[in-house]
N, C-alpha and C positions, 0 to 999 in steps of 0.2 A: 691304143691310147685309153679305151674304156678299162682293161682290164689295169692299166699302169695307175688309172686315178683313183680303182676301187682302192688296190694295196696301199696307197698313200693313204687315202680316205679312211682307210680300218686302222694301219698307226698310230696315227694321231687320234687324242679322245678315245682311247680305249676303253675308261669306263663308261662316258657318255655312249659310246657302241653298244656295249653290253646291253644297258639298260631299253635302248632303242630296239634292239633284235627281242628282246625281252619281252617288251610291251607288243611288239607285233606278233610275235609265235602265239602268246596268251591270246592277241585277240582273234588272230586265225583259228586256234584252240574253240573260243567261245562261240566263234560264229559258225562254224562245223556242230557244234554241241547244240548249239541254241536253235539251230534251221531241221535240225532229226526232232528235237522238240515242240517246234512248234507243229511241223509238218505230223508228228505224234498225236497231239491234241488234235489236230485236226480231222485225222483218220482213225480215231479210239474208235468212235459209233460203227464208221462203217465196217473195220477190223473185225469189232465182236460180233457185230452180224454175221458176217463170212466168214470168221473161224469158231468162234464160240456159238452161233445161230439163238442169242440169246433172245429170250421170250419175251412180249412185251406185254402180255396178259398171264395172272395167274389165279387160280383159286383152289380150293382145298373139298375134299370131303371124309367124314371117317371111314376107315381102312374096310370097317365093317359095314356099311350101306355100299362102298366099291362093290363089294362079295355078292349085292343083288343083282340079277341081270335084269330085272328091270328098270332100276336107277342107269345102271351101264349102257342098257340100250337106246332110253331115250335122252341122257347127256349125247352119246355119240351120234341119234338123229340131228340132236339140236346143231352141235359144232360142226357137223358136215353140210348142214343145210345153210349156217352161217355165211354168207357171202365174204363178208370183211376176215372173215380167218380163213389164212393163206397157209397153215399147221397147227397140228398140234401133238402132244406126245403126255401121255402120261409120266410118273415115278413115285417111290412111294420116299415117306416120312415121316419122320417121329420126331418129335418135339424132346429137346430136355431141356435140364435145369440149368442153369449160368454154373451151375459150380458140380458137375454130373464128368466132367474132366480133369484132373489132377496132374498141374504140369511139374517134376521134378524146378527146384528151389525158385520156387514162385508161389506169392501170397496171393491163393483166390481172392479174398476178402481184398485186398488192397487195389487189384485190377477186375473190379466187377464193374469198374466205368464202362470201360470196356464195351459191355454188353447193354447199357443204356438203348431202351427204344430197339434193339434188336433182339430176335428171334434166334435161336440156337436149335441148329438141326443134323439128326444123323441122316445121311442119306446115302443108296447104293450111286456106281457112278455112274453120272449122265451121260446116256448113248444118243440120243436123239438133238435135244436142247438146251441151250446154258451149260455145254460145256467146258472142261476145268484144264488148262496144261500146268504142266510144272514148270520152274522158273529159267529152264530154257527153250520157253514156247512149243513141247515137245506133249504131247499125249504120254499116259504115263500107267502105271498101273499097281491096285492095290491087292496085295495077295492077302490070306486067311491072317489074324493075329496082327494085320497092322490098321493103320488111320492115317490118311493126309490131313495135313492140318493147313487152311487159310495162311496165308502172309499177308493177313489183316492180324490174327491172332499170334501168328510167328512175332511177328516186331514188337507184341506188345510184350509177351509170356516170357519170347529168348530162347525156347524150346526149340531144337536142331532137332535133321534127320539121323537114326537111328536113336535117340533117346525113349526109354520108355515113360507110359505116362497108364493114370490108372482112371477106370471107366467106372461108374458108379449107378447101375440099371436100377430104373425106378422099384424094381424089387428087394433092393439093397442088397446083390452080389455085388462084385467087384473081379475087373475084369483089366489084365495088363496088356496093353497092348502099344507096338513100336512103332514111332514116327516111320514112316516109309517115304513121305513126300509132304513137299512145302507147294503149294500151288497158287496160282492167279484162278480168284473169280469175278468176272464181270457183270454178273449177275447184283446191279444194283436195287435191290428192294427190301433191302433189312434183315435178311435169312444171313446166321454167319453156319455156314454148309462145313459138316466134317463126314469126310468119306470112309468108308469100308467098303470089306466085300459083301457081295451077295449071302455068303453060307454066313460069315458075319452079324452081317443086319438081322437075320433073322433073329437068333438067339441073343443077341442084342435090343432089339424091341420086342422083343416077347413080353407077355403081361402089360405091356404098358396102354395105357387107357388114349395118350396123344398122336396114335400114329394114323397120318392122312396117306391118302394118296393126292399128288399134286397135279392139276391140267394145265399144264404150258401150252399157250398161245401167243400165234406170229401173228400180226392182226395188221391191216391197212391202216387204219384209223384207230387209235388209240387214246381219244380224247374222250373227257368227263362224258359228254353226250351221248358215246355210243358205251360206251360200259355201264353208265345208268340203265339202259334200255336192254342191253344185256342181263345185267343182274335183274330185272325185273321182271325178262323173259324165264332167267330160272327160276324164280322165286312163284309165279304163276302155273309153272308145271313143277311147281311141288320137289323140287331138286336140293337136298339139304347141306346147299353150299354153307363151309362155314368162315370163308374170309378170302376177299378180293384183293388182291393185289396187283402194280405194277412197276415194272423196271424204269420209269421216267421219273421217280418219285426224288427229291434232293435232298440230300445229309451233307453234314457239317462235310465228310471227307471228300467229297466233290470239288466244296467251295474253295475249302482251303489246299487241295493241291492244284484248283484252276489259280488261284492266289499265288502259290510258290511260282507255278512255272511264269507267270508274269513277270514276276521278280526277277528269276533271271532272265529270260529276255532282256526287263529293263535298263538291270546290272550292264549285262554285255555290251548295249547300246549307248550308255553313260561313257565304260571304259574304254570301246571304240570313240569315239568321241572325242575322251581326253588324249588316247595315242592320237589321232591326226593332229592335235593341238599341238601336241609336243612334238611332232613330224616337221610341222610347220615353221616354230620355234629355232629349233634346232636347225632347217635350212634358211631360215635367215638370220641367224649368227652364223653361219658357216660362208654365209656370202657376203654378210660384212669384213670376214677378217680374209674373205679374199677378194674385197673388191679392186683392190690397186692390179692383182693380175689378171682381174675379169675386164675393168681398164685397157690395160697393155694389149693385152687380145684383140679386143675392142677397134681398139686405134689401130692394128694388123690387118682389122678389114675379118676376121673371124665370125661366121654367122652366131648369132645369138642363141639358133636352136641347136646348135652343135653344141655350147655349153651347157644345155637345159642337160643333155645326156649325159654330157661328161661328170656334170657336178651330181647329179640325180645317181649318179652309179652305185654309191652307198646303199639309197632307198631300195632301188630296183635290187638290187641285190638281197638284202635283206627284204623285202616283200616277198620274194623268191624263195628263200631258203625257211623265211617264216611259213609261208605259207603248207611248204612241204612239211613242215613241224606240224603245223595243226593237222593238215590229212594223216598223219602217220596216228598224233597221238588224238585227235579228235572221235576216231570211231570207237573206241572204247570210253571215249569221256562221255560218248553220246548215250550209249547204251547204260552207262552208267548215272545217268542224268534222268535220261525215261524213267528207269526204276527203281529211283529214289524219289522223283516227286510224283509216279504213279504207279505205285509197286503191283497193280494188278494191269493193267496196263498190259497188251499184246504188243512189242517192238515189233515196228516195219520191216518188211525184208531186207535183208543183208544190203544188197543189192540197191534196193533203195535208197539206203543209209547214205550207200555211200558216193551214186549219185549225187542224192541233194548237198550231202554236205563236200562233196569235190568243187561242184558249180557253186555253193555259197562262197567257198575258200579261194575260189577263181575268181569271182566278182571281188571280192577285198583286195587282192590281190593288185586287177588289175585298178582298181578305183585309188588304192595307197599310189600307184604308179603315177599312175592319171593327176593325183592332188599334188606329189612332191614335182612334177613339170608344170602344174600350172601355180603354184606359190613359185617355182624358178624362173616362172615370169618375170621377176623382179629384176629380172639381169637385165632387162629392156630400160628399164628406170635409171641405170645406174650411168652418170656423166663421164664420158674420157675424162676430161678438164680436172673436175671432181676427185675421181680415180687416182689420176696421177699429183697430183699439189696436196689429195687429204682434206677428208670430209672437217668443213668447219664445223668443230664442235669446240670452239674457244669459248663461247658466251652460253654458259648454262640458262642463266635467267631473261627473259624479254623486257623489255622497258613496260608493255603492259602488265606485267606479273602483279595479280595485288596483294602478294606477300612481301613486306621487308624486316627482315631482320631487327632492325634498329626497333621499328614498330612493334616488335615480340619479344619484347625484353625478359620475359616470364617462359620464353620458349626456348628451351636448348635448343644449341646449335646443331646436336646428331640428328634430333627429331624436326625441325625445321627444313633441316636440308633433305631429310626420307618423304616430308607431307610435299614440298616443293619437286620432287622429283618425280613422284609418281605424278602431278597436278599435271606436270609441264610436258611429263613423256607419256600422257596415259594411255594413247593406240599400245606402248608397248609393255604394258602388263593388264591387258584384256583377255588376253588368251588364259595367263595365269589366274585370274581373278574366276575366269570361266571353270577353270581344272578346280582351283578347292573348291568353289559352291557347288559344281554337280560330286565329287567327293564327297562333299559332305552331303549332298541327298540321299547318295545310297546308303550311307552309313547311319543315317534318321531312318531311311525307307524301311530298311532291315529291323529297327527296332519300336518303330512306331507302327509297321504294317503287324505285328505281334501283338503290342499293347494294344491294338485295335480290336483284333479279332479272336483272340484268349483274354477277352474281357467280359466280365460280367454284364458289362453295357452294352453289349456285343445280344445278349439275348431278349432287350427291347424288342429286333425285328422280328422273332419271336414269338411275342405277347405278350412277356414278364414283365411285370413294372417291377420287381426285385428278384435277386439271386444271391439274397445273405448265408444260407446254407442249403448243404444238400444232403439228401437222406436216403442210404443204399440199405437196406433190411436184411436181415440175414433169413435162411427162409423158416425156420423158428418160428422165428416172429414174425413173418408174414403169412404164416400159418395160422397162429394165433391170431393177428388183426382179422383175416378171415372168418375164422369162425366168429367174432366178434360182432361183426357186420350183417352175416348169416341170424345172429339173435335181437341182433338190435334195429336191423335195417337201418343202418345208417352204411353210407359208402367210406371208402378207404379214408380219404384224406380226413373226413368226418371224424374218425378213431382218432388217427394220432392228434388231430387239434384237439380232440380232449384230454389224450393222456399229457400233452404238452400243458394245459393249460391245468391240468389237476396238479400236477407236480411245480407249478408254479413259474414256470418256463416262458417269458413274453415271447414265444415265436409262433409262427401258423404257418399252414399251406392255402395259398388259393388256387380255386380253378373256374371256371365255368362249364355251361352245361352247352353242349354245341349238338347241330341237327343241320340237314340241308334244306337248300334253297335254288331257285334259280328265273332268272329275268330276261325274258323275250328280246335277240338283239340279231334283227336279220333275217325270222325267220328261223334262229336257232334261241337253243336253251342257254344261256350263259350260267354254270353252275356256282355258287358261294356256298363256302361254309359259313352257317349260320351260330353265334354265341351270345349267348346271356345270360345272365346272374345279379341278382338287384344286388347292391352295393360297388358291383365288378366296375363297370364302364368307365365310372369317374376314374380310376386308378390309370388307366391307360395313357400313354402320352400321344396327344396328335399332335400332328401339323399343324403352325402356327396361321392363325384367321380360322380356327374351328374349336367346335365345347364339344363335353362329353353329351350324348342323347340323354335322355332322362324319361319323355313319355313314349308310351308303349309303338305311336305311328313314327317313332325318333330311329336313324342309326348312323353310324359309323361306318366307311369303307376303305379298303384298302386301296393305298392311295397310287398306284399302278397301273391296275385295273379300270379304275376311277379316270384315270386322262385318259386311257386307252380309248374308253368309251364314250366322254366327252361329259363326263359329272363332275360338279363342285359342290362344294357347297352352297343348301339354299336349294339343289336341285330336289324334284319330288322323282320315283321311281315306282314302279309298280314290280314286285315281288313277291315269287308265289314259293310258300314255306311249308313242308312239314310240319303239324300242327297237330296235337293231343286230340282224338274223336272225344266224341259225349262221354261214353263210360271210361277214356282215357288206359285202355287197352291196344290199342293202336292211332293209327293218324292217317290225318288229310290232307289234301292238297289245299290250303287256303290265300287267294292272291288278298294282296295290302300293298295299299300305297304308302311309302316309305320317304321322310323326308331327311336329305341327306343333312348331318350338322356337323360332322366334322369329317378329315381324312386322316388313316394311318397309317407308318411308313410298317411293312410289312412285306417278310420273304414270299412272296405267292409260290414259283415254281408251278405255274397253272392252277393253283388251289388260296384266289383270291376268300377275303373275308369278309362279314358284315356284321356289325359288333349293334345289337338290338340297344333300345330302351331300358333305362332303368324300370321302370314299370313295368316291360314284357316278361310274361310268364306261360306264353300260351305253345312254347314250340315243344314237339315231338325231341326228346335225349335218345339222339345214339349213342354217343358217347361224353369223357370230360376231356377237357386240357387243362394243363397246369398254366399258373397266369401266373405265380407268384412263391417264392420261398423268402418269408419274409420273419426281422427279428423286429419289434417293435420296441429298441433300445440306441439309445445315442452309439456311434459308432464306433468311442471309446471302450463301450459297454461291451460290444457284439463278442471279443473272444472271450470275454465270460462264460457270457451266454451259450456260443456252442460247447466252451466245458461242461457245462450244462446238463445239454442235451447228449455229449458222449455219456457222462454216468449213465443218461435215460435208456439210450439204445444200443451202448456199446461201443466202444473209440473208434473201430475199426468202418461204422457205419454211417458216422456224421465226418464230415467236412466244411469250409468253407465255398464259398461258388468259387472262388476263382478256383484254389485246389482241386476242384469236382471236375472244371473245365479244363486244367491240365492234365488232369490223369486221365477223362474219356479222349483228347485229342493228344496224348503224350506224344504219336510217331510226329505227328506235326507239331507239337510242340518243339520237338527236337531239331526237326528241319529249320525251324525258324530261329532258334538258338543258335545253328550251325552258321545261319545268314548274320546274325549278330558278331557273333565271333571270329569267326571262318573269314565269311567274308569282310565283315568289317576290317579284320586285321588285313586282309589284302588288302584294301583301298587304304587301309593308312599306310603300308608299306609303298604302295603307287603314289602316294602322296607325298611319301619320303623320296624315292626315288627321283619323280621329277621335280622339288625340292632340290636337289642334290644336282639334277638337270642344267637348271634354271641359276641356281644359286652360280654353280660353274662357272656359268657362259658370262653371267652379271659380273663376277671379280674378274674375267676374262677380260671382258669388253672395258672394265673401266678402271684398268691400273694407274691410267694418267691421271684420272680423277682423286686415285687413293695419293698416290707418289705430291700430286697439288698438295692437297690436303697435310700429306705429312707435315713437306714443304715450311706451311703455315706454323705448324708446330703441335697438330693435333694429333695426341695419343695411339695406341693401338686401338684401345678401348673405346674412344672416342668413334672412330672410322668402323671400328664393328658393331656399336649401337649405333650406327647410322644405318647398317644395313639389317640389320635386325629389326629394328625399329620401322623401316621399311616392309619386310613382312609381315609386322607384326599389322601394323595397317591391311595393308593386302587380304591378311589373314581374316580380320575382324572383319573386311565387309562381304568378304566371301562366304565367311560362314552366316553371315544377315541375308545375304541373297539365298544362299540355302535354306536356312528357315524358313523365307518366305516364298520359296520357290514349293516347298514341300505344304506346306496349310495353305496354300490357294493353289498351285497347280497342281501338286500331289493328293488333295482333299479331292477336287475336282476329278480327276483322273480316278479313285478310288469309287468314287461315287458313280461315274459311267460305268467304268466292269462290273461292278456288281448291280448293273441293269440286267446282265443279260441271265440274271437269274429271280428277275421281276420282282424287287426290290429297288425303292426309294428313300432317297434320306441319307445313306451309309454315307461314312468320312472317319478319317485317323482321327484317333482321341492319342493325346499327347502328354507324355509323366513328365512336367515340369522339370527336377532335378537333373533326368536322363537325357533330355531332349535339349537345354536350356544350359545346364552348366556340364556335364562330367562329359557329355560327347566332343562339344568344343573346344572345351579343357583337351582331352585326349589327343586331338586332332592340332591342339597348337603345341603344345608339348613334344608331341613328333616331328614338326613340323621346324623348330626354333632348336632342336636337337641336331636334325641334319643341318640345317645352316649353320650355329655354332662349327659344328664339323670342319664344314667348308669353308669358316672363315679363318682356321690358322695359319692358310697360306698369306695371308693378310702382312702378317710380320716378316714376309721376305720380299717384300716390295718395297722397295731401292727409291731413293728421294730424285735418281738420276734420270727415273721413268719418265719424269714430266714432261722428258723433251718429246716424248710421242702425243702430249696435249696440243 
C-alpha cells in the first residue's frame, strides 16, 4: 500500500515534485558541507598544531652574530633553561623586496596591496616547525631551480604550477626559476614564506645584508606578560634580537574568512528553514484536496496513524533519496567549501568528513520525516461529517469584517478582495510571508555583510578617523624619501606631507607615536599599547557619553578591555608607561594616575589601547601607526584631488581607500561578490520556485472562487490582478520584515561575532539604492514573473466550476 500511494503521489504534481526533491537534495547537500565546516573551523588550531607543529613564538637574529658561538650558546642556555618553551628549532631567512619576484602577465605595481603590513621571505623548507603541505595535505618537495609559492599569493598573482617566474637578488642578478608547488601556510604572523632548496638558498641570499636566522618556539603561555619578560631577559644578556613576533596576532584574512564561513552556515540554515516551510505547505494542500477520502477512511474505522504513513510516503521517500544525494555529492562540496573560505586551511580526515557529514545528513533526514508526520497530524482534525458534505467555504467574508466594498468606493475590486483575503485567511500565508523575508535577508546579508567590511568605515576599528586615499611607493622613491629623512631628520610620513603640501596638494598622512604600558590587575600586568600625538586624539571617534582627553593625566581606552575590567568613564586608573629618561636616550618605568574620559570601539585581539592626552608628550616611541589618510576637500573635490596626487607619485601608486581595500583583500573580495551573485541568484531562483509552488496550489485550491467571479462577469485581467495584487502585498511586507529583521537582528548578530575577536561597536552599514530600492525591485520582479507564469491557466477555468463552491 505504501509503495502504491508513493507512485500515485509522484504522478500527480510533477513539477511541484521536482522542485520539492530539489530543495531537499540542496539542503542535504548544505548540511553535509556546512557540518565538515564548521567542525573545520573548529579543529584549524588544533590541526596546525599536530600537523603543521606551528610555532607560537618567534624572533630573529642576523645570519652573522648566529656564526658566534657565543651568542649561540647562551640563546640555547636561555631557551633550554626556559620552562614555558616546550620546542624549539631554528631556520634561516632572508628578507626581500615586495617586487624581488616577477610573476609571468601580472602587474607588480598593481598587486603590491597585496603585501601591505607583510614581510616577504625566502626560506629553506621547514623540517622541524611551521610546516608547509601542498594543496592536497600531502608533504612535498622542492628540488634545485624551482620555488613553491603560497596560495595566499597563488590567488592573488594567478601564477600556476610549472609556470616560470624570475627572482631578482638584492645584487641585481636575475635568476629563473619554476613553480613546483602551490602550498598552505598556517603560519599566521605576517611572513608571506617562498620556499627553495637548500643549494638554492644559498646562492640566492648571498651578498645580501637581510638574512636572519629565525627561533621558533612552542611555549605554554603565550600571552603579552610572559614575552615581555622574555624579551627583557634577552635584552639583559646582551642577545641582539632584532624582532619579536607571534602566531596569535589578527589580520584582515582571519576576520573575513571567519565572516564568510558564518555566512554560509547562516545561508544554509535560512534555506533549510524555507524547505520545511514549503514541506509543510505542500502537505496541507495535499490533505485538503484529499480530505473527502481521508473522510471515507475515517468513517471505515481506519487508524489515523496508518494515514500519517500513507500520505507522508512522498516525504519519506524523498527525504531518502535526497538525503543520499547530499552524501554522494556533499563530500566533495565539502572539501571544496573548506578551501575556498580557508585556502590555507588543513582539511579533516577523509574519514572524518565523512562521518560527520553522514550523521549531519541522517539527522535531516530523519528530522524531514519526523516534521512531515507530525504536520500530518492534521488528519486528526479533519471531521467525517465535514469530509463527506464539504468544507463550508460558501461565505468568504464574516459579518464582523470591517472592510466593505460599498465603503471603498476608491478601492478596486481586484485589490480589495487580495487585502481582504489575505486579512481574513492570514494563518495561511504566514509561512509564505516567512519564506520571502528570510529570502530576502540573505540576499541583503550577502551584500551588506560586503559593504560593511570592504569599507573604508570599516577601518574606524582600526584607528583611522579617514581612508581618502592610499599611497604604495615604488622603491625609487622610497629610496629617495629615505635618504631624505636620513638628512633632515624628519620621519617618513613627515616627507611626503611636505612634498604634498609644496606641490599644493590638500592631503596629509596622520599617525601617532605609540610606546607600552601596563596596569596591575590580579597580581598581573595587563599590557596596552600606549598612543599620542597633540592634535591626534580629538580626531578619534568614541563612544557616545565620552570627549576626547586633552590634559596630559586624560586618556582614552578601548572599550572591550574597559568592561572587561570594570572601567567607564570618570574611572581614575593607575598606569605605568614607558617614558623618555633625562637625557631622553632611553626610558623609564613611570606609574601615573589616568583619568579615564572616554571609550573606543577598537579591534584588540589581545592588544588593547590607551589613547593619552592632548598635552602628553612624555612617553618613550617605539614605533608609529597610521591614524589617518586624509584629503582636506569637499568630497565632490576628492577625485581631483587624487588625480593630483597620481601626477605627484605616479598612477600606478595612489588610489582611492575603498580601491586600496579591494585590491589588499581581492581573494575575499571575490568570495563576497560570489555571495552576492551566486548566491543571491539561488535564493531568487528558490524564491521563484516556491513562487511557482505556492502560486500552483493557490489557483488549485481556488477555481470555484475564480469560476464565481467569472460568473459575476469579471475579466481575465480582472481575476489575475487579484492574485497578483495579492503577492504583490505579500511581497511588500515580506520584504519590510526583512529589512528590519536584517538592521536590528542582523546588526545585532554582526555585532556578537565580532566579539570574539575583542571588538566592540561593529554593525552593517547599509548603501541606501542597493539595499532599499534595486534588491527589492529584483526580488519583486522575479517574483510577479513566476506568478504571471502561473496565472495563464487562469483562462481555462470554465464558469461551470462553481458547482464545486
Amino acid at each position: 500500500m505504501f509503495f502504491k500511494m508513493l507512485k500515485s503521489d509522484l504522478k500527480r504534481k510533477r513539477g511541484l515534485n521536482v522542485i520539492l526533491f530539489i530543495f531537499i537534495s540542496v539542503a542535504s547537500i548544505l548540511v553535509f558541507a556546512g557540518s565538515v565546516q564548521i567542525f573545520s573551523n573548529f579543529t584549524r588550531e588544533r590541526s596546525a598544531k599536530e600537523l603543521c607543529r606551528t610555532s607560537d613564538t618567534q624572533f630573529w637574529i642576523m645570519e652573522d652574530d648566529f656564526r658566534s658561538d657565543a651568542i649561540r650558546s647562551k640563546l640555547q642556555d636561555i631557551l633550554d633553561s626556559e620552562e614555558n618553551i616546550t620546542g624549539w628549532s631554528t631556520s634561516p631567512m632572508t628578507r626581500i623586496s615586495e617586487t624581488a619576484i616577477e610573476y609571468p602577465n601580472c602587474d607588480l605595481n598593481e598587486n603590491r596591496y597585496m603585501y601591505m603590513m607583510k614581510i616577504q621571505a625566502l626560506i629553506t623548507m621547514p623540517l622541524e616547525h611551521d610546516l608547509v603541505y601542498d594543496l592536497n595535505d600531502e608533504p612535498f618537495y622542492v628540488p634545485n631551480g624551482c620555488i613553491a609559492i603560497p596560495i595566499e599569493v597563488q590567488s592573488t598573482v594567478g601564477v600556476r604550477v610549472g609556470d616560470k617566474v624570475k627572482y631578482t637578488a638584492c645584487t641585481g642578478e636575475v635568476y629563473e626559476l619554476e613553480v613546483c608547488c602551490i602550498f598552505k601556510d598556517n603560519m599566521d604572523n605576517g611572513i608571506v614564506r617562498y620556499i627553495v632548496s637548500d643549494e638554492d638558498y644559498k646562492v640566492l641570499s648571498d651578498s645580501s645584508n637581510r638574512s636572519y636566522i629565525s627561533y621558533n618556539l612552542q611555549t605554554n603561555d603565550d600571552s603579552d606578560n610572559w614575552l615581555s619578560n622574555f624579551k627583557d631577559k634577552l635584552f639583559d644578556q646582551d642577545i641582539p634580537i632584532l624582532s619579536v613576533t607571534y602566531s596569535r596576532g589578527l589580520n584582515d584574512d582571519i576576520v573575513l574568512m571567519e565572516i564568510i564561513s558564518v555566512l554560509v552556515v547562516l545561508i544554509s540554515v535560512f534555506l533549510i528553514l524555507i524547505i520545511f516551510m514549503t514541506i509543510r505547505f505542500t502537505i496541507i494542500a495535499d490533505l485538503k484536496a484529499e480530505e473527502k477520502e481521508i473522510g471515507m477512511m475515517k468513517a471505515l474505522g481506519v487508524d489515523s496513524f496508518s494515514f500519517r504513513w500513507l500520505f507522508a510516503a512522498k516525504y519519506i521517500a524523498f527525504a531518502i533519496l535526497g538525503g543520499i544525494v547530499g552524501i554522494i555529492a556533499g563530500l566533495p562540496a565539502a572539501g571544496a567549501f573548506v578551501n575556498m573560505f580557508g585556502p590555507d586551511c588543513i582539511l579533516p580526515e577523509r574519514w572524518e568528513m565523512i562521518l560527520i557529514g553522514v550523521l549531519s545528513v541522517l539527522v535531516i533526514i530523519i528530522v524531514m520525516i519526523a516534521f512531515s508526520l507530525f504536520v500530518m497530524g492534521r488528519i486528526k482534525k479533519i471531521s467525517v461529517i465535514d469530509a463527506i458534505h464539504g468544507e463550508n467555504r460558501g461565505e468568504r467574508f464574516s459579518k464582523r469584517f470591517p472592510m466593505f466594498l460599498h465603503r471603498r468606493k476608491k478601492m478596486s475590486v481586484p485589490f480589495f478582495v487580495a487585502l481582504t483575503d489575505i486579512l481574513m485567511r492570514f494563518k495561511r500565508y504566514i509561512f509564505l510571508l516567512i519564506s520571502y523575508s528570510l529570502g530576502a535577508v540573505i540576499i541583503l546579508l550577502g551584500f551588506n555583510t560586503r559593504n560593511s567590511v570592504i569599507n573604508t568605515r570599516y577601518t574606524q576599528y582600526w584607528l583611522y578617523h579617514g581612508y581618502d586615499f592610499s599611497l604604495t611607493l615604488s622603491d625609487e622613491m622610497e629610496d629617495e624619501i629615505t635618504d631624505e629623512c636620513k638628512k633632515t631628520g624628519m620621519i617618513y610620513t613627515e616627507v611626503i606631507n611636505k612634498r604634498l603640501s609644496e606641490a599644493g596638494i590638500p592631503a596629509h598622512i596622520d599617525t601617532m607615536y605609540a610606546g607600552e604600558g601596563y596596569m596591575k590587575n590580579d597580581d598581573k600586568n595587563k599590557y596596552f599599547d600606549i598612543f599620542w600625538k597633540k592634535g591626534e586624539p580629538e580626531k578619534v571617534t568614541y563612544r557616545k557619553g565620552g570627549s576626547a582627553p586633552r590634559l596630559a593625566n586624560e586618556a582614552a581606552m578601548s572599550a572591550y578591555t574597559a568592561a572587561k575590567l570594570g572601567i567607564d568613564v570618570g574611572d581614575v586608573i593607575k598606569l605605568t608607561i614607558n617614558e623618555k629618561n633625562e637625557d631622553k636616550t632611553g626610558y623609564v618605568e613611570n606609574e601615573r594616575e589616568i583619568v579615564i574620559t572616554a571609550l573606543v570601539d577598537f579591534m584588540e585581539d589581545g592588544d588593547p589601547i590607551i589613547i593619552m592626552g592632548d598635552e602628553y608628550d612624555n612617553g618613550y616611541t617605539w614605533w608609529s601607526t597610521f591614524t589617518g589618510f586624509v584629503i582636506d576637500a569637499p568630497e565632490s573635490e576628492k577625485p581631483a584631488v587624487i588625480a593630483q596626487m597620481k601626477e605627484l607619485f605616479g598612477g600606478d601608486n595612489v588610489s582611492t581607500g575603498l580601491q586600496a581595500m579591494r585590491k589588499q583583500e581581492a581573494r575575499f573580495d571575490t568570495l563576497f561578490k560570489l555571495f552576492e551573485f551566486v548566491i543571491g541568484g539561488a535564493v531568487v531562483l528558490v524564491l521563484m520556485l516556491i513562487t511557482y509552488l505556492y502560486m500552483s496550489i493557490f489557483v488549485a485550491e481556488e477555481v470555484p472562487e475564480t469560476a464565481l467571479l467569472k460568473s459575476l462577469g469579471f475579466r481575465n485581467i480582472s481575476i489575475k490582478a487579484w492574485y497578483l495584487l495579492r503577492m504583490i502585498i505579500l511581497l511588500a511586507v515580506s520584504l519590510a520584515l526583512g529589512e528590519l529583521y536584517l538592521w536590528t537582528g542582523g546588526s545585532l548578530l554582526f555585532g556578537s561575532f565580532m566579539t570574539q575577536y575583542e571588538v566592540t561597536g561593529m554593525k552593517l552599514y547599509f548603501e541606501f539604492p542597493v539595499s532599499f530600492i534595486v534588491i527589492p525591485l529584483i526580488i519583486t520582479a522575479a517574483v510577479l514573473f513566476t506568478a504571471i507564469i502561473n496565472l495563464r491557466s487562469i483562462k481555462n477555468i470554465g464558469i461551470w466550476k462553481i458547482s464545486e463552491e
